[in-house]
C-alpha positions in Angstrom: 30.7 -15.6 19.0 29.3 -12.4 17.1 26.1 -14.5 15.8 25.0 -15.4 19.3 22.8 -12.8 19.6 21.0 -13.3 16.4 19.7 -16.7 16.9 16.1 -17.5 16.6 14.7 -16.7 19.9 17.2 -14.2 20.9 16.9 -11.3 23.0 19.0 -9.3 20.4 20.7 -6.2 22.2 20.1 -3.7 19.1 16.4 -5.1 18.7 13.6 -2.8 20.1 11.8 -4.1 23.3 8.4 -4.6 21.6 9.9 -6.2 18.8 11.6 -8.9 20.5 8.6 -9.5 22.6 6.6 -10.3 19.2 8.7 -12.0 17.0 11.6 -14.4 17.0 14.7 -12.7 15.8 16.5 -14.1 13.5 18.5 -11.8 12.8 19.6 -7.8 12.2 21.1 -7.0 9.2 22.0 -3.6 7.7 23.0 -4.3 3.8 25.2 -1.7 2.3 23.0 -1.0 -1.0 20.2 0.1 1.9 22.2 2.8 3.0 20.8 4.0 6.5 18.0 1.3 6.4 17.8 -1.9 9.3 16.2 -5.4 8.5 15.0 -7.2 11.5 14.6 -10.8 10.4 11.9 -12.9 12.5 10.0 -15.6 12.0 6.1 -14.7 12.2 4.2 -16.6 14.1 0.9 -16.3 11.2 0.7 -14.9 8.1 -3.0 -13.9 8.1 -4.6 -10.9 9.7 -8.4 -10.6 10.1 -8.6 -6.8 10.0 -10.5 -5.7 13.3 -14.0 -4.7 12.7 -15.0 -6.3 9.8 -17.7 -7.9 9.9 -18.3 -11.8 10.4 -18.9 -13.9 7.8 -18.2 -11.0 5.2 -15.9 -12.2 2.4 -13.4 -9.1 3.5 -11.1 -8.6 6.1 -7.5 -11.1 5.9 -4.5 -9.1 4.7 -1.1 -10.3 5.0 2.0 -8.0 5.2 5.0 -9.8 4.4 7.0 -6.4 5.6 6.0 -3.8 8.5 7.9 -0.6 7.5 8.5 0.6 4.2 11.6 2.1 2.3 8.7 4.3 -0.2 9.3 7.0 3.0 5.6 8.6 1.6 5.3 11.4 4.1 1.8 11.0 4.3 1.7 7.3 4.7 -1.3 6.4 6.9 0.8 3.3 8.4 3.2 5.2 10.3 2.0 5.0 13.6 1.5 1.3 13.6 5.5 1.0 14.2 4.7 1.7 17.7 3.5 -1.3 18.8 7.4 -2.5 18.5 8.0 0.3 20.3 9.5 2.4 17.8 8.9 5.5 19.3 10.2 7.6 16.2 7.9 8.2 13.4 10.9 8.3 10.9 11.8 5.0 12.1 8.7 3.5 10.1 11.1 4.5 6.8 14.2 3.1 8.2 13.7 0.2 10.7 12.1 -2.4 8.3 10.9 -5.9 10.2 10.8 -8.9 7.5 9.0 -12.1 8.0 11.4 -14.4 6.2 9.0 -17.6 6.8 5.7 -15.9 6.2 5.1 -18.0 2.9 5.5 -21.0 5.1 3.5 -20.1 8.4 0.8 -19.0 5.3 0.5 -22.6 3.7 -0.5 -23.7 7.0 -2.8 -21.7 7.5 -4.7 -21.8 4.5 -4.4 -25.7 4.7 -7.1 -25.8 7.5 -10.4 -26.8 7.4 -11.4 -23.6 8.8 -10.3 -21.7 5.4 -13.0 -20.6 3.5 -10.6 -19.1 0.8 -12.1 -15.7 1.2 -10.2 -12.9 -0.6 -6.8 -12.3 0.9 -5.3 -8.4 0.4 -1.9 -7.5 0.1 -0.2 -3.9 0.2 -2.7 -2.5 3.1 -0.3 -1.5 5.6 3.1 -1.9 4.3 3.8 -2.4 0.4 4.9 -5.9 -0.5 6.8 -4.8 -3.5 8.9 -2.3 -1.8 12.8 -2.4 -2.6 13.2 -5.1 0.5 11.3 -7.7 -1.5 14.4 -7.8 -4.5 16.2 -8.5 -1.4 13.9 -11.7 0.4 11.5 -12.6 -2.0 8.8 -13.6 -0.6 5.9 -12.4 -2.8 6.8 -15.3 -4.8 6.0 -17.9 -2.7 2.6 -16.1 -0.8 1.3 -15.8 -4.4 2.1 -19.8 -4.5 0.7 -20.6 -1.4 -2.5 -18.5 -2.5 -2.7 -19.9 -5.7 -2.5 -23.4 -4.9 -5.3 -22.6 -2.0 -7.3 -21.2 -4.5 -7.9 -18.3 -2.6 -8.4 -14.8 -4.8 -5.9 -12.3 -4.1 -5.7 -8.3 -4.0 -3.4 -6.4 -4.6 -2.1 -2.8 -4.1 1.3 -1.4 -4.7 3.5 1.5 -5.3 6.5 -1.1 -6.6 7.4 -1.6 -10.2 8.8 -5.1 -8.9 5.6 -6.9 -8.9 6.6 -6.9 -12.9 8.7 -9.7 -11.6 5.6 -11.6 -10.4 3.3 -11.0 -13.7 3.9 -14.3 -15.1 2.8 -15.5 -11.6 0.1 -13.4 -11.2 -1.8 -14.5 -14.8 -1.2 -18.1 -14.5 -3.4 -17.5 -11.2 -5.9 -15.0 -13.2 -6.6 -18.1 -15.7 -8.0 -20.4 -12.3 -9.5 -17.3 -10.3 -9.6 -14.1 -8.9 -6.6 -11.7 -9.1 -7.0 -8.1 -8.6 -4.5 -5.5 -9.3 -3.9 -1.5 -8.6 -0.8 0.7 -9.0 -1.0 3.4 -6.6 0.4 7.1 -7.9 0.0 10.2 -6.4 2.1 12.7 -7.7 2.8 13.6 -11.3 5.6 16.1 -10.9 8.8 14.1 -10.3 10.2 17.2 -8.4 7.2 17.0 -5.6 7.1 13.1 -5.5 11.3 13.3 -4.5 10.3 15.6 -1.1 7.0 13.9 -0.9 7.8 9.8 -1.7 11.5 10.0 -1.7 11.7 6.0 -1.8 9.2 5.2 -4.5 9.7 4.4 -8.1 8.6 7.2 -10.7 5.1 8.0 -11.7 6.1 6.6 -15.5 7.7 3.7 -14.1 4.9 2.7 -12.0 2.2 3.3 -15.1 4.5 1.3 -17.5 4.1 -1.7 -15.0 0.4 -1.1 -15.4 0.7 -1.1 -18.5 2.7 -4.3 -18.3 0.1 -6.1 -16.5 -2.3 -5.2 -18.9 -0.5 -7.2 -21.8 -0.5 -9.7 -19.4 -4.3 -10.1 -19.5 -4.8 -8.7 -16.1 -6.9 -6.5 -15.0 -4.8 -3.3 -13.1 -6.2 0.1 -11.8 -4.8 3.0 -10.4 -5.3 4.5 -6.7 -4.5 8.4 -7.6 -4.2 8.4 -3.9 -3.9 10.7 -1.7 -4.5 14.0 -3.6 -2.9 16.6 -2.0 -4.7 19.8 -1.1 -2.8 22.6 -2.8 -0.2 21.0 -4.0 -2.0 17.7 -6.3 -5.5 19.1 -6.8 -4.9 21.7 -10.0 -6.9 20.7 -13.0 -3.8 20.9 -15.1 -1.8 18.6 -12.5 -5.5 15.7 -12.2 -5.6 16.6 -16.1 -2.3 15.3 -16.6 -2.3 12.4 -14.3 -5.7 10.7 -15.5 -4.1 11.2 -19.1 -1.1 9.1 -18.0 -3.4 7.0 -16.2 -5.8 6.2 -19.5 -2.9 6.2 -21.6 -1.2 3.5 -19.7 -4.4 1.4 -20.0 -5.9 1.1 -16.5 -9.1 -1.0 -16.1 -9.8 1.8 -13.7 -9.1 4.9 -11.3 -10.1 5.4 -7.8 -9.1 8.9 -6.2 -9.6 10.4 -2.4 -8.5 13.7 -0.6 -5.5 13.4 1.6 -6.8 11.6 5.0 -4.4 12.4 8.3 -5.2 10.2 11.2 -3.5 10.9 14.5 0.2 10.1 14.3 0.4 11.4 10.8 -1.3 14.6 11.1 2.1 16.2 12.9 4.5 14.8 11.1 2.6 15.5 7.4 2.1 19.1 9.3 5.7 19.4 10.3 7.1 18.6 6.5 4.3 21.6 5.0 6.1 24.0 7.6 9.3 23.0 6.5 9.1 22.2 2.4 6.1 24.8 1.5 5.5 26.9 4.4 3.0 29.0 1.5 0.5 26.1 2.3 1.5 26.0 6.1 -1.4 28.2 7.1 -3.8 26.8 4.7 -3.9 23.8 5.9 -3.7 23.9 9.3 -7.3 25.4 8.9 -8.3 22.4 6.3 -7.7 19.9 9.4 -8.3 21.8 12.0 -10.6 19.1 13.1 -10.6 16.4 12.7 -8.4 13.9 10.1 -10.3 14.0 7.0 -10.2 17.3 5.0 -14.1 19.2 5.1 -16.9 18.0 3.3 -16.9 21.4 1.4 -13.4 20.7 0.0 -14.1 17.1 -0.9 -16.8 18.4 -2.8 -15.6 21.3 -4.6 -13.0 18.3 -5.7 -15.5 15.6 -7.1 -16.6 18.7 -9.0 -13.1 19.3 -10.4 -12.4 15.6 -10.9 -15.9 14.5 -12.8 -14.9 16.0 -15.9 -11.4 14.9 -16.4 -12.9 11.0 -15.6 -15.0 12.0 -18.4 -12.8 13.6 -20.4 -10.4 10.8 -20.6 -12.5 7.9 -20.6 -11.6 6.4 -17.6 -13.8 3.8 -15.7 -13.8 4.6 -11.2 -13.3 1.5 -9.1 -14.1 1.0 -5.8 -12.2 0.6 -2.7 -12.6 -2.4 0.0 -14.1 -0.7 3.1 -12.4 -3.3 5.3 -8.7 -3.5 3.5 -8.5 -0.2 1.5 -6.7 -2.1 -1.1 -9.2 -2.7 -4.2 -12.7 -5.0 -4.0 -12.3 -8.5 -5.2 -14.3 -9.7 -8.1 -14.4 -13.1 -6.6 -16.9 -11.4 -4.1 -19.0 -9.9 -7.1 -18.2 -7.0 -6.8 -17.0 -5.1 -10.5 -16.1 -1.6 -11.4 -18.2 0.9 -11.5 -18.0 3.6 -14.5 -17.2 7.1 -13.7 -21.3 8.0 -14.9 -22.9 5.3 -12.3 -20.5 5.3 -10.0 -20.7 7.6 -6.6 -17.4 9.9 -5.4 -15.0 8.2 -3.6 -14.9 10.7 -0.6 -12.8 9.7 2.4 
């Protein structure tokens, strides 16, 4: 019987090693409108992550990831490497071999039904984006955000997926009973870069008119103009553009960083500068020569370039959640900053 192999508990014989050691497969599919792309369905056995090394007691640290791999294909995505862990030993495969844990908003009300729960913020989008094209397909986000609401717990949220306009009616019944913060991330203002760079995301005017969405919604929704690129993002005319998008669209705030490369995405981000604009190839091998961040010298010279457009524009900085990377809840009381008090954001 063809579906024999695809039963829950199955030792599948085109699933990966590690990931039939973690999960349950339910099944693999391979849907012809996600052309090249594979969807391992398992059941999860929890929904809630306690990020390692935050702190105890802190009110940070519990993501849940709904997806690992993402169709968005950002070259310099910081998540790659955590595909190996199922043992896929391609870093492409992060792109293309997408697992999906169809009973996550399940395995989630559980959880936060226990006693234990101290409905601490909960972020969404830190390793793998929740509103990437997969979730038109499964749609889960509807029921986590149900499960979260009904828990009262405050929720986080970042995203490169125009989708989550689905969700906004969702999203501001929860605002009106607590916590629910929002961020659009967009990098790249030339369409013509973002296609070699983030071949699988939406456009940068898509992505600020769902910002803008949100914010006739009543919710409050900022922007991670994140990473910026080195030679290729950090012009004044390209940043002067982009936080004029970004004001124009209405964000409650920006938040920006030089591009980061931590081992298992330093080669491959390498690799595509050698291959798409070899002019840079040289350039920034010596930027991160090093180590994975670019030099302190750069990321200055940067804030210095950046600081004026904030100004210029009007625009109000954020801050990031050291423990999730996705924005800081206000339930934790923690607000925005504005661009005059507010420090760099330099990672």
């Amino acid at each position: 019987m063809r579906w024999a192999g695809q039963q829950v508990g199955a030792e599948a014989p085109d699933a990966l090693p590690g990931l039939a050691k973690v999960h349950d497969l339910v099944r693999t599919s391979r849907p012809p409108e996600f052309a090249g792309m594979t969807f391992y369905e398992v059941r999860a056995k929890s929904a809630l992550n306690k990020v390692p090394g935050s702190v105890p007691g802190t009110p940070y640290g519990w993501t849940i990831n709904p997806y690992r791999g993402c169709s968005h294909a950002c070259v310099y995505c910081f998540a790659r490497p955590t595909h190996r862990y199922l043992e896929f030993d391609d870093p492409g495969s992060f792109d293309a071999e997408v697992v999906v844990k169809v009973n996550v908003a399940e395995v989630l009300r559980v959880e936060l039904a226990k006693p234990s729960w101290q409905r601490s913020p909960v972020a969404l989008g830190t390793n793998t984006d929740p509103y990437q094209r997969a979730e038109g397909r499964y749609r889960l986000m509807p029921g986590i955000l149900e499960a979260l609401a009904d828990s009262g717990t405050p929720v986080s949220l970042l995203t490169k997926g125009t989708l989550l306009r689905r969700d906004l009616p969702l999203l501001a019944r929860m605002a009106e009973r607590g916590a629910v913060d929002l961020a659009m991330s967009v990098a790249i203002f030339d369409p013509e870069l973002q296609a070699l760079v983030e071949p699988g995301t939406p456009s940068a005017a898509a992505r600020l008119a769902t910002v803008r969405a949100a914010r006739e919604a009543g919710l409050e929704c900022g922007v991670f103009l994140m990473p910026v690129l080195p030679y290729l993002t950090d012009s004044i005319a390209h940043l002067d553009a982009a936080f004029a998008a970004i004001a124009e669209a209405g964000a409650s705030y920006v938040v920006w960083s030089a591009l980061h490369l931590k081992p298992g995405v330093k080669q491959w981000y390498l690799d595509w500068v050698h291959a798409h604009v070899p002019q840079h190839d040289a350039a920034y091998r010596r930027l991160y020569a090093v180590g994975p961040y670019a030099p302190k010298d750069y990321r200055r010279w940067l804030a210095d370039r950046i600081e004026p457009l904030l100004a210029k524009h009007g625009l109000h900085r954020g801050a990031v959640d050291d423990s999730t990377g996705t924005t800081r809840s206000r339930s934790a009381g923690i607000v925005t900053a504005t661009a005059a008090a507010a420090q760099p954001t330099l990672f």
